[in-house]
Structures are given as C-alpha cells and as structure tokens.
Phi, psi and omega in degrees: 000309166324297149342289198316312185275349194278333186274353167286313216289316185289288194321299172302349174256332165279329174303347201258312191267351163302291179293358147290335196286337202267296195296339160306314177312311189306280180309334190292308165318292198301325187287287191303345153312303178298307171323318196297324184299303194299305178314276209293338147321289210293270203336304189320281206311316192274355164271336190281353187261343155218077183247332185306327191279332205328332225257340185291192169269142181326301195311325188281329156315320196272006154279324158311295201292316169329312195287298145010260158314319176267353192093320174301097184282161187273148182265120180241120196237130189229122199250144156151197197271203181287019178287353175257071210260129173294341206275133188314339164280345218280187206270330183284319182324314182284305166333317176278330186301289204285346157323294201284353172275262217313337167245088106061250167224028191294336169253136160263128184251132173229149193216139208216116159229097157291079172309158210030045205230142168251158186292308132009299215258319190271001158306269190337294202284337180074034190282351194266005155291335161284344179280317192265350182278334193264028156035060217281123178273007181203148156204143209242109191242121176240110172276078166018037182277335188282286194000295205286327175278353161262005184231048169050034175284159162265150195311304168315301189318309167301336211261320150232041143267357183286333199302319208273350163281321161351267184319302188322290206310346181249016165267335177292317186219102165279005185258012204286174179231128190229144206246092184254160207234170116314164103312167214280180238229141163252142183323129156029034140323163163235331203246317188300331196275287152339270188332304175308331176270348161274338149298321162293357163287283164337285189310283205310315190284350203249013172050051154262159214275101171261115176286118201257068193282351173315313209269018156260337186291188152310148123008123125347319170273356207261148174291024209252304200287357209232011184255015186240352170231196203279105204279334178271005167219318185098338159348151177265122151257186179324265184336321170292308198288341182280313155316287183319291192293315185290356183261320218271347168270353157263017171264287182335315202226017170322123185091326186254014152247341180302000000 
C-alpha cells in the first residue's frame, strides 16, 4: 500500500512539474509573441510613413525623412518661364496643393515665373538670385528651353546658361536635389523636340533628374494635342495643365495613386 501511495505520489509530482513547465513555456511564448506583434506594429507604422517616397531618390527620402523627425520643412522650389505659371489652375499651383496634403508639412513650396525671359535674359538680368536666396533643398526646373527656341538662343548656348544658374544654386545649397522639366509638348515641331532631347542628355551626363511628363500628353503629330492648349499662345490649357500636374503627381506619390 505504501508502494502504491509512493508511486501515485511520483505521478502527481512529476505531473505538477510537467504542467508547470508547459504552462510557464506557454505564457512565456504568448508574451514574446505579443511583444514581436507590437514590434512588428511599430516597424509596419514607421515604414508605412514613408512609403509614399519609397519609389523616389535616396537623398530626397532621406531629407523627407529628416523634415520629419525635425520638424524642419524642406524648401521646395519650383522656376521656369511662363510655362510655368503662377495662376491658381496651372500644373505648379495644384502641384503644391497636392504636395502640401500628401507630406504634410514636410515642404515649404515657392513657385517663380519669369515671363517671357529667355535663359540669355535671366543671366543678363541676374533673375535666378532669387532661386539662389532660397537655397532651395529641392528644385523643380523648367529652363526656359520653348523661350529660348523662339527666341534664337542656340541649344549649346542653353545648356550653358542653364550650368551657371545650375552652379549659383549648388554653390548655395550643394545638397540641393534638382529636377529638370521641359516645357509642355507643341503640335508637330521640329526643332523644339530636339532641343528637348538634348536637354534630358544634359540631366542624364550631370545626374539630375529629367522629368519627361511629355509621354503623358498626345503624340506630336497626334491632332489631339492641340485640344490641350491655348490656340492663341499654344499655352497649356486646363486640359494641359492637368496632364501635366497629373505626371508630376504620380512622380511623387508613384504606388499610392496607382
């Protein structure tokens, strides 16, 4: 009988210490678990806040991210002629609109038109020192190349008058990030097309960024194209200004408007 009780006695005790062992494993398990969901929260959330940038260049994420943390909005500035129009429809005005939702308060935005000026004329005249006061951490540039083709500047001649507003703005900010544009796309030019493509040849050898929103518009040859501008200046109209502001805001937010 003694026997008897001593081996119920070993059962219950190794059973007491088996079923302690699981449920401590048990609770132990369920806490690091819960910790990892909480970890892995946090990560998801602090990646999810700049996923919008993902698709953009490291430096300017890592200035996104920075404005961010500090608090510091980044000064984004964006020049050119009047294709680049100050009036509340035109493609920067929305551009800055959807800027200023979607990052928040990460860009202070300024937007600069010298009409009518050929790149010649804002050397000669110094008009790009206001572009060089704001020491601009980001800058979105349409260099007066249609101007400069109507106004018998030669391509080479642009090119180098865009390095020396180019050089001012990085002697200001050498960390700036710079975005060069065309003007909008014209009904079956010839010479103008050119130009342009020697301007994304420029971005490409100096590694600045060329934004091609032409391949959002109509064709050149196509008779489509003439229903986006202005028939009495070739200006983009609202139907232009919209394309145009709709390319450079799926450059921006590529994957989270998609």
């Amino acid at each position: 009988m003694q026997k008897w009780m001593a081996v119920v006695t070993c059962i219950m005790t190794l059973f007491v210490i088996i079923f302690g062992h699981l449920y401590w494993n048990g609770k132990i398990k369920r806490h690091v678990n819960a910790s990892e969901s909480i970890t892995k929260a946090e990560k998801k959330d602090a990646s999810e806040q700049y996923d919008v940038v993902r698709h953009l260049p490291d430096e300017l994420v890592e200035k996104v991210e920075k404005a961010a943390e500090t608090d510091v909005p980044l000064n984004f500035v964006i020049y050119g002629s009047e294709a680049t129009s100050t009036d509340e429809q035109a493609w920067p005005n929305r551009l800055k609109e959807n800027l200023e939702k979607n990052y928040n308060h990460y860009f202070n935005i300024s937007i600069y038109s010298d009409e009518g000026k050929t790149t010649k004329d804002v050397i000669a005249e110094n008009l790009y020192e206001k572009i060089v006061a704001e020491k601009p951490d980001v800058l979105l540039f349409e260099p007066f190349i249609l101007k400069d083709n109507g106004g018998g500047v030669g391509i080479e001649n642009t090119i180098q008058n865009i390095t020396s507003i180019l050089n001012e703005v990085q002697k200001a900010n050498p960390e700036v990030t710079i975005y060069l544009q065309p003007a909008h796309p014209l009904y079956n030019a010839v010479n103008y097309p050119r130009q342009v493509e020697r301007l994304k040849e420029y971005a490409e050898e100096n590694d600045y960024i060329f934004l091609d929103h032409w391949t959002a518009w109509p064709e050149q040859d196509n008779q489509e194209l003439k229903t986006y501008l202005v028939d009495e200046n070739n200006k983009p109209n609202e139907k232009g200004n919209k394309v145009w502001a709709d390319y450079l805001i799926n450059y921006f937010y590529q994957g989270l408007f998609s």
